[in-house]
C-alpha positions, 0 to 999 in steps of 0.5 A: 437418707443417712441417719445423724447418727451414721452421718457424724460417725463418718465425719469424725472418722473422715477427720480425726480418723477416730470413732464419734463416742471417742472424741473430746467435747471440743472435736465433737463439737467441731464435728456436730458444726460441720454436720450442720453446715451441710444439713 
């Protein structure tokens, strides 16, 4: 079992290929959205 943390590290990696603390609110958002699509 992935913990949020890690979970959101490599969406955002996956997507806007940055680190999750560097992202704009906006692409954190967008992150944290589809971490709860799937969770």
């Amino acid at each position: 079992m992935c913990t949020k943390s890690y979970t959101l590290l490599k969406i955002s990696w996956r997507i806007f290929d940055k680190h999750y603390t560097k992202l704009n609110d906006e692409q954190k958002s967008k992150v944290l959205d589809i971490y709860y699509d799937f969770y």
